[in-house]
N, C-alpha and C positions, 0 to 999 in steps of 0.2 A: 504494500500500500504506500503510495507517494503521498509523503504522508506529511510532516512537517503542520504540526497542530494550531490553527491558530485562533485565541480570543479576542478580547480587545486591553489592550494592555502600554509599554514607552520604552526607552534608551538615549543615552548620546554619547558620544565618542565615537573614535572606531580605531581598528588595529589590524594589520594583512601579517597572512603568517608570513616569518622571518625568512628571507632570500624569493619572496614571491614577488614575479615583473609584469608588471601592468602597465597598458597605457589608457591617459582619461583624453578623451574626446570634447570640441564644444557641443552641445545642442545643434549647430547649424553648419557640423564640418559635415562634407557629401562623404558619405559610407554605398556602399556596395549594399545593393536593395535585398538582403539578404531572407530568403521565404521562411515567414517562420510560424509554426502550429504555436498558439496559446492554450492551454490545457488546463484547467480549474474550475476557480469560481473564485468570488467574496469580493466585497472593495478593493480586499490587497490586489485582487487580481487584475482588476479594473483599472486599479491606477499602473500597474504592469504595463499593460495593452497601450492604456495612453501613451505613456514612456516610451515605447518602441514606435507608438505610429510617430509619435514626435520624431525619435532618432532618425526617421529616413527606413527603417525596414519595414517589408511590405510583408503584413499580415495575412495569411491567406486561408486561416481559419480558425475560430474560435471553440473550441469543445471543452461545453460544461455540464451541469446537471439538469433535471426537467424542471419545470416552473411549479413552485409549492401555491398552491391554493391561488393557482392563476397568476402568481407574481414572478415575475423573471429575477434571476440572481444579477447583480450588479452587472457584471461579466458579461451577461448576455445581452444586459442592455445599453453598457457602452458600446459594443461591437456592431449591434444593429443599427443604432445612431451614426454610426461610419462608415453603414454598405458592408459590413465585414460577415461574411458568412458564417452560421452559427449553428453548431450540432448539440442536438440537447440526447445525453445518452441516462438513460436509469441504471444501466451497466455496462462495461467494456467486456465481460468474458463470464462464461459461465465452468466454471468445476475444471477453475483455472486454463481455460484455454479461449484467445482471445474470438467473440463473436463473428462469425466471418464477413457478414453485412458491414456490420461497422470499423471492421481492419477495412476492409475496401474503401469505404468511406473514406475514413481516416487518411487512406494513403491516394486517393485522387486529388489532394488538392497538391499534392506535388513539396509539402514543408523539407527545411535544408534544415531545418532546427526545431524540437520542442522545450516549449519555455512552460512552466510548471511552476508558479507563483505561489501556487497553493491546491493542493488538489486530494477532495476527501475518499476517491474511485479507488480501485485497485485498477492500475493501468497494466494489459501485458507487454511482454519485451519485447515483442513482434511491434509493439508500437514504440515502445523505448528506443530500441535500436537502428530503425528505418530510415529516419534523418540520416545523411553524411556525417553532420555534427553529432547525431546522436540527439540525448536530453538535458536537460539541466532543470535544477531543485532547489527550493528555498527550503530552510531548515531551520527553526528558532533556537538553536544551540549551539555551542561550539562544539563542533563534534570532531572525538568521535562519544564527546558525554552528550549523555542525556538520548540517546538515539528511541524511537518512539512518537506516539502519537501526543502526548502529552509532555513533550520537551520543555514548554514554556513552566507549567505545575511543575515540574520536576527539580527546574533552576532554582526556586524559591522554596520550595518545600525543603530542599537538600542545604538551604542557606547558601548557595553559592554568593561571593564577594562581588565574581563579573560575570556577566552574563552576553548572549553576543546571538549572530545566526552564521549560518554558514550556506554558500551557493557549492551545491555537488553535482557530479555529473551522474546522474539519475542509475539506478542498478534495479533491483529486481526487490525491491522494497522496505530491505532493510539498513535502510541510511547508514550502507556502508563505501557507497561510492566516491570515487576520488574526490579529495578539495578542490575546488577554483578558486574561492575566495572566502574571508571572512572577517567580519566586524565585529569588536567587541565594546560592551560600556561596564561601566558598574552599578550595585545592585544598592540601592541604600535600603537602610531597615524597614524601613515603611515602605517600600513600592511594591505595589500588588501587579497583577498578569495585566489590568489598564492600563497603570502607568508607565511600566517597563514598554507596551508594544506602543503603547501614543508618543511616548517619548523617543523612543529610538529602534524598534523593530519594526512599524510600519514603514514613515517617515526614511530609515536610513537604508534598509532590504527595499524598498523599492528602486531606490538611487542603486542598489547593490547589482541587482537582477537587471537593467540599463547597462552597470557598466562590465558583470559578465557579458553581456551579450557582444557589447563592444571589443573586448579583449576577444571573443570566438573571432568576432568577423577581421577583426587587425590578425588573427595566427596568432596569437599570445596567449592565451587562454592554460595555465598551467593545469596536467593532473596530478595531483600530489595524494596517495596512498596515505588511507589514514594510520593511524598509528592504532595497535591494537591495545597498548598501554593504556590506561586508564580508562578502558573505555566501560560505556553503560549501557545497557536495552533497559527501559524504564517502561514498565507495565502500563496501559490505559489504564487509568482513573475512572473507577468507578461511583455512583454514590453510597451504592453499599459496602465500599469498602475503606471509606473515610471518616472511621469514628475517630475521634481527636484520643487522642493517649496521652490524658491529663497526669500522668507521673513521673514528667520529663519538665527539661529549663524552661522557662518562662519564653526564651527565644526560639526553643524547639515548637513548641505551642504554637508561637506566631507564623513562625515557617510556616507550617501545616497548615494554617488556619488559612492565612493568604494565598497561599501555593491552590488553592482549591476555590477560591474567588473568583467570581461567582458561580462557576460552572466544576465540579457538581456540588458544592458545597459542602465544607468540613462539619459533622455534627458532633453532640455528645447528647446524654439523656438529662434530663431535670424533671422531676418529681415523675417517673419513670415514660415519659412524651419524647422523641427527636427534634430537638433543636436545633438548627442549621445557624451557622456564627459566620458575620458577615463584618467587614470592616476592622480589620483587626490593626492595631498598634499598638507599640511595646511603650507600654506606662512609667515611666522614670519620674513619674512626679509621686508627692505624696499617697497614702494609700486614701483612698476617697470617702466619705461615709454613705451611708444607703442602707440597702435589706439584703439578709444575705439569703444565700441560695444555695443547700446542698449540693455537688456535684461529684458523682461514683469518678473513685480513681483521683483524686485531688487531693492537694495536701492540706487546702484551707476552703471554706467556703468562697462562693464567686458573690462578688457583692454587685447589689445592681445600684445603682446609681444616677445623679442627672444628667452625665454622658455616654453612660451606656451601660457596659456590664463590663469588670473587672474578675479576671480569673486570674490563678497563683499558680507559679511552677515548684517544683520541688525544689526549688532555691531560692524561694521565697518572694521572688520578682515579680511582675505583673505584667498583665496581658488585657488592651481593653479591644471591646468589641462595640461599633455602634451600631449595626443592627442583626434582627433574627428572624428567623422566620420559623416560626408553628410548624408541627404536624401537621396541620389544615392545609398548610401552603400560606396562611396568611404571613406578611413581611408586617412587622414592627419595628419601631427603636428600640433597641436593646433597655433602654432606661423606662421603657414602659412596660417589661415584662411581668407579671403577675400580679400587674395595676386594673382596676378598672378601665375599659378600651370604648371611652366616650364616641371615637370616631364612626363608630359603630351604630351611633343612633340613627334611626330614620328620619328625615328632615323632609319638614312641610313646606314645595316646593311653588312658589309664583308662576304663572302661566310663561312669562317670561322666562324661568328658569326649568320650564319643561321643555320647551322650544331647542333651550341650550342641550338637553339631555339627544334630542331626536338629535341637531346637529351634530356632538360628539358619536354618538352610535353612526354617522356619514362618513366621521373622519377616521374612526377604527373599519369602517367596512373597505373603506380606500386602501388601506394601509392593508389589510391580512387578508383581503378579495373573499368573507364568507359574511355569514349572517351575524351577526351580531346579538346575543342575551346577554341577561343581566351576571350571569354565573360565568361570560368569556374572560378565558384567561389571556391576555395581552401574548405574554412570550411562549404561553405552551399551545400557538394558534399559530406559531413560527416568527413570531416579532424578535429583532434584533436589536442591538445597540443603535444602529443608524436611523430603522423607526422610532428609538426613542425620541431622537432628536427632533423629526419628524413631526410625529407628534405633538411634540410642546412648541413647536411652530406653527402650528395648524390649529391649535388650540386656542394661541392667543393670535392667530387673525381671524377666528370666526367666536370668539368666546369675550366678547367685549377689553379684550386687551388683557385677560385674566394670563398671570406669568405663572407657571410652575415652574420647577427646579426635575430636574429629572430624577433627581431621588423621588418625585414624585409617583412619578410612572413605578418606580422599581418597589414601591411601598405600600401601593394600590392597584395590581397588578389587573383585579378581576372588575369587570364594565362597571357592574354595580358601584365598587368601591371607589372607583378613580371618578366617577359622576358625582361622588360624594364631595371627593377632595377639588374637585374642581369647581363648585358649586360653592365648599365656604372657602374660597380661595376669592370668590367674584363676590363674596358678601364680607371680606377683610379677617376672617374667622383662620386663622391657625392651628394647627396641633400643637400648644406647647401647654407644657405644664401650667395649672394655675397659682395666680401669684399668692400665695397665701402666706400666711404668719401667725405666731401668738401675739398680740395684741393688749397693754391692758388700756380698757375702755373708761373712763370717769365724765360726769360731770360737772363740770368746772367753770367759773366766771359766764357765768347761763349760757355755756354751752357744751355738746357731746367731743370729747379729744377722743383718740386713740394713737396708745405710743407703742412704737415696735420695741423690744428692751432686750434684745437679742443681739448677739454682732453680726456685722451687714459683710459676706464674703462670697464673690461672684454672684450677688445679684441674690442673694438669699440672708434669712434673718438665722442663725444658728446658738446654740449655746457653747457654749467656750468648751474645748477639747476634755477639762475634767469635771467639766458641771459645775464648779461654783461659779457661785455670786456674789453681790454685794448692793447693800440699800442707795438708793439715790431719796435724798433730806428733800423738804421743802424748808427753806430758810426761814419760813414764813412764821411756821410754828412747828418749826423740827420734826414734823410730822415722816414718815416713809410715802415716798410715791408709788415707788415699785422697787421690785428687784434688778438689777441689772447685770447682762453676763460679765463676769472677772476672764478677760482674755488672758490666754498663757503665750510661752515664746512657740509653742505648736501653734499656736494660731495667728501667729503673726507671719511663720512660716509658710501658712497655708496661705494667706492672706498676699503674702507677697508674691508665691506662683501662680495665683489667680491673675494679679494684674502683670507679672513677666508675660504668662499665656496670652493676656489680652493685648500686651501690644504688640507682642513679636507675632500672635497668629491669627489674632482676632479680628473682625471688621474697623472696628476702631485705628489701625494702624493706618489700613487703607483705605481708612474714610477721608472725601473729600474734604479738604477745611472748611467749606461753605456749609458740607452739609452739616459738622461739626458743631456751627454756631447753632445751626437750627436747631439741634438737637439742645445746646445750653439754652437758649431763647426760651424751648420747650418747659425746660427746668424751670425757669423765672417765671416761667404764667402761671403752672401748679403750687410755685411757692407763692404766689399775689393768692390764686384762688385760695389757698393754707393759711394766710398767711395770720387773723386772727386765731388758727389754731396753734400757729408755730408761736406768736406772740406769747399764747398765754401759757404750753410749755414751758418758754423761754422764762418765763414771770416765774413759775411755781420751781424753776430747777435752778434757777440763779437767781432769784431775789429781784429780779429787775423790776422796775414799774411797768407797767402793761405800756400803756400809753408810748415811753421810752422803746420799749421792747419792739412794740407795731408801727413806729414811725425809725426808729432809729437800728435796732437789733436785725431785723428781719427787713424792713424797708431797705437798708443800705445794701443788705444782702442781696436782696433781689436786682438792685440797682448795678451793681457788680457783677451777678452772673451776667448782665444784658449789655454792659459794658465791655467785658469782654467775649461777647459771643461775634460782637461785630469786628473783633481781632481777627479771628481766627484765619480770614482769606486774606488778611494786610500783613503778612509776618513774610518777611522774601531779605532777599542776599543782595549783595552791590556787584557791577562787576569795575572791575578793575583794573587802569593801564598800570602794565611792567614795562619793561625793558622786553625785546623782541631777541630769541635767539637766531640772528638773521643767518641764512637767507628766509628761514622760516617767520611765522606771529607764532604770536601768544596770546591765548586770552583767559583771563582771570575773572573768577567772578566766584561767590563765595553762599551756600547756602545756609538757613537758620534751622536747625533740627531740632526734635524734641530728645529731651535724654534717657527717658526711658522710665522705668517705675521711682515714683518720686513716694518720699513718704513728708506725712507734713502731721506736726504735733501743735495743739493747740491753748490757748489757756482756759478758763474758765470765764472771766469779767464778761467776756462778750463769744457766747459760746457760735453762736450760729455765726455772726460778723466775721471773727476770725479764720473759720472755716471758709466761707466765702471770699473773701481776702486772697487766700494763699490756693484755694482750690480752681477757683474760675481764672485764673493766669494760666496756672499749669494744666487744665483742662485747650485751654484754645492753644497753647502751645503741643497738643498732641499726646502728653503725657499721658498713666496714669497714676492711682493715686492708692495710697494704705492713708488714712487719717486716724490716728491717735485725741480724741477727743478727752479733756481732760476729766479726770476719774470723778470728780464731785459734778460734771455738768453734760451727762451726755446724749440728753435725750432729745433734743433738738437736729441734733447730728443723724443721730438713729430715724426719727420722723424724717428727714433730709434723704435719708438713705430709698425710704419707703416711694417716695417722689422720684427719686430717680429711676426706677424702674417703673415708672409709670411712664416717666418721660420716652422712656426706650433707648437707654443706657447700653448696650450692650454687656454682658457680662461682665465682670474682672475689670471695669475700668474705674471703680469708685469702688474700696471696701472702706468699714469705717469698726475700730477694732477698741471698745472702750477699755478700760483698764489701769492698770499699776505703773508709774513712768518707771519707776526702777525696775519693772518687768517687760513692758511691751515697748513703751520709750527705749529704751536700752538695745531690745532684739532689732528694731528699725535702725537704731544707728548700727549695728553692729553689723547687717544683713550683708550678706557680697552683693543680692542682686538688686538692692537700691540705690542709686544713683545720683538721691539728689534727696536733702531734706531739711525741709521749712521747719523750724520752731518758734515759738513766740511764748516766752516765759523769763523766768528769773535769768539774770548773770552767772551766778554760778552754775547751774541749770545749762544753762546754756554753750558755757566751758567744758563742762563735763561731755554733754553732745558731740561738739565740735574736737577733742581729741576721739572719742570714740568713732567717730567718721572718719578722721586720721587716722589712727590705727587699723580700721576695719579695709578700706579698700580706695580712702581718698576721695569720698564721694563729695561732692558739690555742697555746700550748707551754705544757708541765709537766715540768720537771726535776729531777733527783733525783742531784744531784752529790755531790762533793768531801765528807767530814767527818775531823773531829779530834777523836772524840768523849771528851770526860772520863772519867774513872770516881773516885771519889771515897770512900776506904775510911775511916772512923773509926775510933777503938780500940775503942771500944766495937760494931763490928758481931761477929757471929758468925764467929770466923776459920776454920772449918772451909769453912765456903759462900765467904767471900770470897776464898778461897784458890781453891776450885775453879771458881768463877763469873769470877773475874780469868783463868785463862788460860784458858776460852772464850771470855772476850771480846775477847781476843788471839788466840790461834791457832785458833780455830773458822774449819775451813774453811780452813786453812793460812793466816792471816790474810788472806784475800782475801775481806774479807766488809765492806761499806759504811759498817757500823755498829759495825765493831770498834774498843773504845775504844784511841782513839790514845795515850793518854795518862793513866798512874793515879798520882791524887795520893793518898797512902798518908802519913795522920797517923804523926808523928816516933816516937812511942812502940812502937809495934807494926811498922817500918820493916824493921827487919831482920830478927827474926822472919817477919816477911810474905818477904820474898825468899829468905829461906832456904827456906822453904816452898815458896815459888814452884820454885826452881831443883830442889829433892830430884822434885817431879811431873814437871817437865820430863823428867828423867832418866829415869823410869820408862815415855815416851811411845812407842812403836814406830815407829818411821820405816822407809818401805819399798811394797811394792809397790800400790798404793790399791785392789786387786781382791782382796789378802787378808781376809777378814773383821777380823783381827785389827787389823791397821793401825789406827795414830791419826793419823799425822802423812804425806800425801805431798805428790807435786812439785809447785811453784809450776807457774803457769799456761802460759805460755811464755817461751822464752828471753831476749825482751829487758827482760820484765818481771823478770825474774829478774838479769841485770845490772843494773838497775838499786836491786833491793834492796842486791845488794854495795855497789855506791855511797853507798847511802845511811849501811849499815852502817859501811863508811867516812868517811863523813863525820862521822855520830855520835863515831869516835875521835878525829877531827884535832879536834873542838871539846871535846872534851876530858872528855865522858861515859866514866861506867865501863862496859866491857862485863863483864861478870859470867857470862855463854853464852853460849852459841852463837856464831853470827859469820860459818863457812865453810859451804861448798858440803858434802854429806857424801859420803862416799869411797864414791861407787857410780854406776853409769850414769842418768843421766836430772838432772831441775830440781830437786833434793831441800836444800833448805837448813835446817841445822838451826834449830830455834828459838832466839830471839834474844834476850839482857834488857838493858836498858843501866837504870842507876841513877846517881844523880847528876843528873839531866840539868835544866840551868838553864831558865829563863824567855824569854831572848835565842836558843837553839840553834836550831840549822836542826832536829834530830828532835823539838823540843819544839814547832814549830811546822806541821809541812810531814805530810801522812799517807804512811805507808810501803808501806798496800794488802799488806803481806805479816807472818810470823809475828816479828813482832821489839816486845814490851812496851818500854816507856818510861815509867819510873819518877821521879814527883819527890815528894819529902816537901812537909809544911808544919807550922806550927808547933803542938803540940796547943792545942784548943779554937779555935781560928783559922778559925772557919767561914766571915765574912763574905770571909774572906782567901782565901779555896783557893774562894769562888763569884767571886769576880771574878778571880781566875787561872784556873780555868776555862771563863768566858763571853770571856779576851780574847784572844778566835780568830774570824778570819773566820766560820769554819764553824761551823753547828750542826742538825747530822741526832741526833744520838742524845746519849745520857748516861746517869749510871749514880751512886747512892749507898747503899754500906753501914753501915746502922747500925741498932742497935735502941730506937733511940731514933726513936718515927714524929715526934714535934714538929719534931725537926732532919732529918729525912727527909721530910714536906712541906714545911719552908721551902727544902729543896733542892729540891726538885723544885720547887717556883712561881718560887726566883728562875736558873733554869736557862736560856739560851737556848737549846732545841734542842728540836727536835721530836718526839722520842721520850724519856721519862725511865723508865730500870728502878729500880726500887727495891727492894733486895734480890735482883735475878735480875739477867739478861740473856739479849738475843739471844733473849726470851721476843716475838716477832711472833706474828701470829696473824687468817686472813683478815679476820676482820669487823674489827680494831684499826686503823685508817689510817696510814699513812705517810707521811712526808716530811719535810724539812729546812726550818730557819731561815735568814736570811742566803746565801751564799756554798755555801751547802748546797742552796739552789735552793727550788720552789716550787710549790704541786700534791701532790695525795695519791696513794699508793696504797694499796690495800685498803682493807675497808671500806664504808659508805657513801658516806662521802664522795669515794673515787676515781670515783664515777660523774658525779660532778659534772664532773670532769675531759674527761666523754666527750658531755655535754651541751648545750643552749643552752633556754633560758626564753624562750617567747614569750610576749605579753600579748592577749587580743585584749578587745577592752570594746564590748559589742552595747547598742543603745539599744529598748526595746520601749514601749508602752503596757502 
């Protein structure tokens, strides 16, 4: 049998054995019209034919097989398309001896050569040998391995490294005849019998069987004797004889499992059914979670999961599969095995969409030339891989533009079913999992919340790898809101191959920027339609004032996502003149890339802000993202999370992982395969980070720590503004705000004035529940942060500052402290030097007109994030603001931020921007590439 087996499958490279001479021809040099018999069938065979009628030789007959269910094999119908005479044989010989009608046949048309592309007939050698030239053979192996009908299954199954074909000159069937030529490629671990023939055994054996023929008609044409060494006859592949032998490596499994893709199909038993395992790759990432799955001969259960199904080798490795198919015949995702099979429902169809039904039963009767029921099976009616294509062509120009994927076809095989899928395909209805979670539900500030309190990893809410927990406080009145998962470094692990996966393979990587934005834009409308619910989380989980929360917390937030979603198609390269290396150019030009899995840690004061801050940069720059959301504030984040998958996120490209910074903090600095990460917290904190990225693998970091920022009042500013702009600058946001000035140095003359003023507003401030509308002033964040403001307050008296207000705890349940003013306060004091992070001013005079004086008492602080001068004089309010160290100066305002405005600190304040333009930079990397041309 000329036999040389072919599915659909790929290759690239190639390789002519060692001392073999060939000559290559162009397309349009005149060759000698050399008569030559075509002998096959299939595409391959097809594009053969074409190939030679190109070359200049004259075809002078094509013999294939008869028409299956009135449809001609490719082969027949290129040929008749060209006037090319066509014999259609059901067989060539019977009880081995060749037919004599059809040997007469065969040899009237006069061929000098038979070319054999693919041919599944037993041909006899009375036709083989007839030609002067004899025959020649296409062969999917390097042979003399793998010899057989099943060459291609054979390469893979046996793990070969390369894989290859060879052109031989035709023998009596058992592909042992001499070599002419041969190509080889290699085999990576994941290519199935598709990939290996689409890549390089179609594609490059067509080019091959051309340029055999070529070398015949030049006289070159070597035969070279195979070699008996190493040689193999590999048995046809049957389906009964392809149970998987699950007691072997993890990589043996795969072999076998792919090697048998999709034709006949490798199986094993579960809960004692034949299961056929389809889509196989070798699992190198973590082990998955799901349900597991007894399977005889196995060393561990197969766990199913939301990518498919995970099976283990006796070496403990893994094997995943993403689809299966039932005893029935029916084909599923491997991840839906022994779930309920929704798809399955019967659907109540529109007049409209029964019309669609009749038309799809026109476009299958076209395709396989028989009748059409609801129980027709697609491929066992003789449909192929090229029908497939076919088909989902044909589908969406008569099916209102509905696109399938041809896993569609392979998934829904039977009329009924694939009418199914095509139908909620044109009503926007997918097969995916439903998005579900635990949820806890309350009603709160007169209305229904529901918070996800799970960590958010590939697009799923989960509990942390060993079950604990831990309480998230309402500040309000100490109260517990819910439990929240305690992530481990296993989950920050998991967490961080979910977004590697997503950018290196996911759509996300090759999504266009445009559509990118869309996708953020998306985010920003469900966070506006949320966004009194994200407010009033935001209020019960940080203490914030509602009001604050829904104008500023969440507002800004959303304001940000939308800011940067219109980045996303503006991020591009320069190019650039060099120097020319003449007589050649040069041209330079330079791309903006994203870096790859970013991790980004957050504080607490402003839990959602700061996430959106550092997220929506590195979102439009391509990135993705692991968020560390701080341990007392994370529920904002998590509700964040649940939006995102609505929005249509793609998997792995947002995880948000609550938790311990000296545990889950720690694993993100430390990771190899993060690359880049944002924090916003304390200086030391922040040190600690920044050497563990050093040490760990050198990754990228932008910090946005520690300030003590000045504020600077003249006498001559407008006392009405700097009265009320001074304590926003202090108590906005119960002073837990990064850039609240630490410190206002308040010219001698207007001093007491100014505090009198200060103290009479205080007075009028409401302190109390932060879900009142009314409220100005509620409870610090959490409890420890809240002793330690006492501390601090304390300390401030033992050195010998006036406190002027506030001071204590106020006389009510919950973190409520009143606001704070100390005046007096020297140069040397621990409150004049150290930030308090909470609502407590510090006040120090200077001498009037003493400007150079009160900038260098201002600048002699570690830190410099922010600053601030009032006066109406602008000559002394530029020269403040230029000789200012710190990275933001208000003049005249404050706490005036604003997305496109950038952010960050000087010194001890850290380093990197947010907002803005420039926080993109943050999310980037600048390649160069310089091409030399004529």
């Amino acid at each position: 049998m000329f036999c040389s087996y072919h599915k659909t499958g790929l290759f690239t490279g190639c390789h002519h054995l060692a001392g073999m001479s060939h000559s290559l021809f162009t397309i349009k040099q005149v060759l000698s019209r050399m008569k030559i018999a075509v002998i096959g069938q299939s595409l391959f065979g097809a594009e053969v034919f074409r190939l030679l009628q190109k070359d200049g030789h004259h075809v002078v007959g094509v013999f294939t097989v008869p028409d299956v269910n009135g449809k001609p094999d490719p082969l027949a119908l290129a040929a008749e398309k060209d006037g090319i005479p066509v014999f259609k044989y059901k067989r060539w010989q019977l009880k081995k001896k060749a037919i004599p009608e059809v040997l007469e046949e065969y040899k009237s048309v006069g061929a000098e050569l038979n070319v054999l592309p693919f041919c599944s007939q037993f041909i006899p050698m009375d036709v083989i040998t007839f030609p002067k030239n004899q025959s020649i053979i296409y062969h999917p192996s390097i042979l003399p391995l793998h010899r057989g009908a099943s060459a291609i299954n054979w390469t893979l199954m046996s793990g070969d490294k390369r894989a290859g074909f060879t052109v031989f000159w035709a023998d009596d069937g058992l592909d042992t005849g001499p070599i002419l030529l041969q190509k080889r490629t290699y085999v990576e671990e994941n290519d199935t019998i598709d990939s290996i023939y689409n890549r390089f055994l179609f594609p490059e054996g067509v080019k091959a069987m051309g340029e055999a023929v070529r070398m015949i008609d030049n006289g070159k044409a070597p035969k070279i004797t195979q070699p008996e060494e190493g040689a193999t006859y590999d048995p046809l592949i049957k389906k009964d004889k392809v149970q998987v032998n699950m007691d072997q490596s993890a990589e043996a499994i795969h072999n076998y499992i792919r090697g048998n893709d999709k034709v006949p199909g490798a199986w094993t038993t579960i809960n004692g059914e034949r299961v056929t395992l389809y889509g196989s790759r070798l699992w190198k990432k973590i082990e998955p979670r799901g349900t597991t799955v007894e399977i005889p001969g196995a060393s561990k259960p197969a766990i199913v999961h939301k990518k498919g199904m995970i099976f283990f080798g006796n070496d403990g490795k893994m094997v995943n599969v993403s689809q299966v198919q039932l005893e029935s015949g029916k084909m599923i995702p491997a991840s839906k095995f022994g779930k309920d099979d929704k798809s399955t429902e019967k659907l109540e169809l529109t007049q409209e969409e029964i019309n669609m039904v009749t038309a799809l039963k026109g476009v299958w009767n076209g395709i396989l030339n028989i009748d059409i029921e609801d129980q027709t099976d697609f491929f066992k009616s003789g449909a192929g891989s090229m029908d497939v294509v076919r088909l989902v062509e044909e589908v969406r120009e008569q099916c209102n533009d509905i696109r399938l994927l041809p896993e569609d076809v392979y998934m829904n095989t039977v009329f009924d079913d694939f009418t199914t899928c095509v139908i909620k395909r044109g009503r926007g209805i997918e097969d995916k999992e439903p998005f579900t979670f635990d949820a806890v539900e309350k009603h709160i500030n007169n209305m229904d919340i529901s918070m996800p309190h799970q960590m958010f990893i590939d697009n799923e809410f989960l509990n942390s790898s060993d079950g604990q927990t831990y309480k998230s406080i309402n500040p309000a009145d100490e109260s517990v809101i819910c439990d929240v998962s305690l992530s481990t470094k296993e989950d920050v692990n998991r967490a961080v191959e979910a977004a590697k996966e997503a950018f290196e393979e996911g759509p996300w990587g090759r999504m266009n920027a445009r559509d990118r934005g869309t996708l953020m834009n998306r985010l920003a409308d469900l966070m506006e339609q949320h966004e009194e619910e994200l407010a009033t989380i935001e209020s019960i989980d940080s203490g914030a004032v509602y009001t604050l929360a829904l104008k500023t917390h969440v507002g800004m937030s959303i304001q940000t996502f939308r800011y940067f979603a219109g980045w996303c198609d503006k991020i591009q390269g320069l190019t650039i003149p060099i120097n020319h290396a003449r007589p050649s150019k040069n041209l330079t030009y330079t791309k903006r890339e994203p870096i790859g899995v970013c991790a980004i840690v957050v504080p607490w004061n402003y839990p959602l802000m700061m996430l959106a801050w550092k997220m929506a940069a590195c979102l439009a720059a391509g990135n993705t993202v692991v968020l560390k959301p701080a341990q007392v504030t994370p529920l904002t984040a998590l509700k964040f999370a649940e939006l995102v998958v609505k929005a249509g996120f793609p998997p792995g490209v947002i995880n948000i992982i609550p938790g311990a910074g000296s545990k889950v903090g720690q694993a993100l600095s430390d990771h190899p395969d993060v690359r880049k990460l944002g924090f916003t917290g304390s200086t030391p904190i922040g040190k600690t980070i920044m050497a563990s990225c050093a040490n760990a693998n050198l990754k990228k970091v932008s910090l946005e720590l520690g300030g003590k920022s000045p504020l600077i009042i003249f006498s001559d500013c407008d006392m009405d503004k700097a009265v009320r702009m001074g304590l926003s600058s202090v108590f906005f946001n119960k002073g837990e705000n990064c850039i609240a000035a630490g410190r206002l140095f308040v010219e001698e003359s207007i001093h007491d004035e100014y505090v009198r003023r200060v103290v009479e507003e205080i007075k009028k401030m409401k302190i109390g529940d932060p879900l009142n509308r009314s409220t100005d002033h509620g409870p610090q964040n959490h409890r420890a942060h809240f002793n330690k403001l006492l501390e601090y307050i304390d300390h401030g008296v033992k050195e010998g500052a006036k406190l002027v207000y506030g001071g204590k705890q106020v006389d009510r349940p919950g973190l409520f402290l009143e606001p704070t003013v100390f005046t007096g306060v020297e140069d040397h004091m621990f409150v004049a030097e150290e930030e308090s992070f909470g609502p407590i001013m510090i006040i120090s005079t200077f001498p009037d007109g003493d400007v150079e004086g009160v900038i260098r008492r201002a600048n002699d602080t570690e830190y410099g994030l922010a600053s601030g001068v009032f006066t109406r004089d602008i000559n002394k309010a530029l020269h403040v603001a230029d000789s200012i160290q710190a990275g933001t100066v208000f003049v005249n305002t404050y706490n005036k931020t604003d997305v496109a405005a950038p952010f960050g600190g000087f010194k001890q304040s850290g380093f990197g921007k947010d907002l803005g333009q420039e926080a993109l930079n943050e999310y980037l990397k600048t390649k160069a590439v310089t091409v030399e041309y004529h």
